[in-house]
C-alpha positions as CSV (number, residue, x, y, z in Angstrom):
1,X,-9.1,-65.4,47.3
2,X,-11.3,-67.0,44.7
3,X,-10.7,-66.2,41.2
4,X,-13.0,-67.0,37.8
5,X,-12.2,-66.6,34.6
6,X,-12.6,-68.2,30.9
7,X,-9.8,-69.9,29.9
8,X,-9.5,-70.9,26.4
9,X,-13.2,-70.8,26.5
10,X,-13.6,-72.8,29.9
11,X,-14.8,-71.2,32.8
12,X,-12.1,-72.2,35.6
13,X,-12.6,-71.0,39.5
14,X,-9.7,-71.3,41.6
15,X,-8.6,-70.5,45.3
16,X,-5.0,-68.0,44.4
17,X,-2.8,-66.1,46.9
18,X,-3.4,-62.6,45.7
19,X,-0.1,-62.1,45.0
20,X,0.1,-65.1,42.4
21,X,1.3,-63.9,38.8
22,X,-0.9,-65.0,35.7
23,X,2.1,-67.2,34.3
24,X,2.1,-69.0,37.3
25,X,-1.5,-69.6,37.6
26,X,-1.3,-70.9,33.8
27,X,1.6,-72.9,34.4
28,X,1.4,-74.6,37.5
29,X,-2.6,-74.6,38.6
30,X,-4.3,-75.3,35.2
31,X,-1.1,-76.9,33.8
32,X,-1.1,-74.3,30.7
33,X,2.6,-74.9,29.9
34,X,2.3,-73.1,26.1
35,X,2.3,-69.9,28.3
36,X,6.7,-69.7,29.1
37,X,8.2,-67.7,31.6
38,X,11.5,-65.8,30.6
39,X,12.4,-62.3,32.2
40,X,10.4,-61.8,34.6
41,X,10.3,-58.2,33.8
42,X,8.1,-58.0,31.1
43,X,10.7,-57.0,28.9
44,X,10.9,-60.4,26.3
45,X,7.7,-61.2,25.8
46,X,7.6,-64.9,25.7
47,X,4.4,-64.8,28.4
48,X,2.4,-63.3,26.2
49,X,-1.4,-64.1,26.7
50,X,-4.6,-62.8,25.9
51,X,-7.3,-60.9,27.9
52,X,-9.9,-59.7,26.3
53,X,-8.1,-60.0,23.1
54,X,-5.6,-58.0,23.9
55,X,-2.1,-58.9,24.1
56,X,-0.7,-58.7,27.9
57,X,2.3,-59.7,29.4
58,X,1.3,-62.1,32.0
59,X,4.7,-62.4,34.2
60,X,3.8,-58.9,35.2
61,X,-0.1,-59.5,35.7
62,X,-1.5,-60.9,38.5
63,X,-4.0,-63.8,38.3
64,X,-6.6,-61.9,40.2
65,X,-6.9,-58.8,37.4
66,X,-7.8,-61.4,35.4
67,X,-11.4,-62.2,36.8
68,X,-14.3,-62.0,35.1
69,X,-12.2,-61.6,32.1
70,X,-11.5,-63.7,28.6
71,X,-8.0,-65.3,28.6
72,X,-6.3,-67.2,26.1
73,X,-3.1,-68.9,25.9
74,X,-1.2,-70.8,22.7
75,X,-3.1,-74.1,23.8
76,X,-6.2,-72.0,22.4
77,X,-5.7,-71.1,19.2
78,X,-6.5,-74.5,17.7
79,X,-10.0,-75.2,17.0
80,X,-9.7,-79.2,17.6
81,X,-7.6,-80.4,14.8
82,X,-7.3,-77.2,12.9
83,X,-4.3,-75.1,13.4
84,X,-5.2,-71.4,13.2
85,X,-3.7,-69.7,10.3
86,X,-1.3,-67.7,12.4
87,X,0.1,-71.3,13.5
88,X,-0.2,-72.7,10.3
89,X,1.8,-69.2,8.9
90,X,4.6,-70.1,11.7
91,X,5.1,-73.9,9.9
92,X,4.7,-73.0,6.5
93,X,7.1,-69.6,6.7
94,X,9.3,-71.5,9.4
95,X,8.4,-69.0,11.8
96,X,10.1,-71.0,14.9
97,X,13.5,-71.4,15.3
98,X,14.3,-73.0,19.5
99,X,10.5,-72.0,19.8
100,X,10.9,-70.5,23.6
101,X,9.2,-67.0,21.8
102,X,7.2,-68.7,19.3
103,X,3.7,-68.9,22.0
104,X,3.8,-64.9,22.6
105,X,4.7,-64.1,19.3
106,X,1.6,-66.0,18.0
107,X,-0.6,-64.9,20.2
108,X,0.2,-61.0,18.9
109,X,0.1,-61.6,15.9
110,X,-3.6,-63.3,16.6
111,X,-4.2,-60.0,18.2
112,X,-2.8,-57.9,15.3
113,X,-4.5,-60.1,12.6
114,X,-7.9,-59.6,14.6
115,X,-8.1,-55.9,14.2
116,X,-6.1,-55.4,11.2
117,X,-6.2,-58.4,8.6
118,X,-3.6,-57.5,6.6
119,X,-1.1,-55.5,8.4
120,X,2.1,-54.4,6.0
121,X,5.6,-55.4,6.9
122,X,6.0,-52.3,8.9
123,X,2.5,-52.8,11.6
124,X,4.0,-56.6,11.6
125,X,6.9,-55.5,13.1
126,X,5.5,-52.8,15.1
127,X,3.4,-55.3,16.8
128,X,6.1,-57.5,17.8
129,X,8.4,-55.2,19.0
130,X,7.6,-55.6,22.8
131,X,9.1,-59.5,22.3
132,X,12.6,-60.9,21.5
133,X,13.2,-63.6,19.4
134,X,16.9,-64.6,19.6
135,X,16.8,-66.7,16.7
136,X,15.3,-65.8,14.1
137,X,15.9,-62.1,13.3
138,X,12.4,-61.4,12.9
139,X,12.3,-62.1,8.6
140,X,10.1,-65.3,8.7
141,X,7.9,-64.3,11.5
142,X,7.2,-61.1,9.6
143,X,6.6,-63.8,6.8
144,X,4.3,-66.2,8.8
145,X,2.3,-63.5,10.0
146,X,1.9,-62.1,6.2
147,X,1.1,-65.3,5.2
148,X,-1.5,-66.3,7.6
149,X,-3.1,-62.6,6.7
150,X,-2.9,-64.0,3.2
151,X,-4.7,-67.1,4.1
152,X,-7.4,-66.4,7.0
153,X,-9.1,-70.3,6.6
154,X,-5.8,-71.9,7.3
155,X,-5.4,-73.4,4.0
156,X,-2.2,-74.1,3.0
157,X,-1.6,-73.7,-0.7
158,X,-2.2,-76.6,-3.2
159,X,1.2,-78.2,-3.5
160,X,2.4,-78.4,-7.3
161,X,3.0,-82.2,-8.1
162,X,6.2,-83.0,-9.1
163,X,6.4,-85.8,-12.4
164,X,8.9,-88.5,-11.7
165,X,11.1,-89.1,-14.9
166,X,10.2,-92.5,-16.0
């Protein structure tokens, strides 16, 4: 069947087996690697994507639901050069441990930060809690996300120069 949707802003048409899952379309047709594959169950969250803004589980969502609809993966969250704040939270925070969770965690809190722009510690981790980061024990994502609510241009704070003794 023939499938078209907007992809990180690109309209894409493609030929799919019905059956075909969203990750895989990502993956292996467009080539959208950002977009990992973990459980398979929907229960770790690392395929986390974007439709329509909203945060979905793509390992469990097949390509074809997906017509006619907005998605977007990690690979969209840049504007060219200019990290989005919630990617720029995740380096300045040190958000990313082994980084296999780090694309689905981003692209909820991009949903959270979207329609509420500054969440407490509490929504933070509300809004996360359908993804497992093995790493990190969740403190500095909570932090990146605060801090990219914090900072909605991106801008990283001025750094204080350091003097040199002479």
């Amino acid at each position: 069947m023939q499938v078209t949707m907007t992809v990180n802003g690109a309209e894409v048409t493609r030929d799919v087996e019905p059956r075909l899952l969203l990750v895989h379309f990502l993956r292996d047709t467009l080539g959208l690697t950002g977009t990992h594959w973990g459980c398979d169950t929907s229960n770790c969250g690392t395929c986390v994507v974007l439709v329509d803004g909203v945060p979905v589980k793509s390992c469990t969502t097949l390509a074809a639901m997906t017509a006619g609809h907005e998605v977007r993966t990690v690979e969209g969250l840049a504007d060219g050069a200019t990290l989005d704040p919630v990617q720029q939270g995740f380096m300045e925070e040190h958000g990313l441990q082994c980084g296999f969770c780090t694309p689905g965690m981003m692209l909820t809190a991009r949903a959270l930060l979207d329609r509420d722009p500054d969440p407490d510690e509490g929504t933070i981790r509300e809004a996360i809690s359908g993804q497992i980061c093995r790493c990190t024990g969740y403190a500095t994502i909570v932090r990146s996300v605060r801090w990219a609510a914090t900072h909605p241009a991106g801008e990283a704070a001025p750094e204080t120069p350091t003097e040199v003794p002479a």
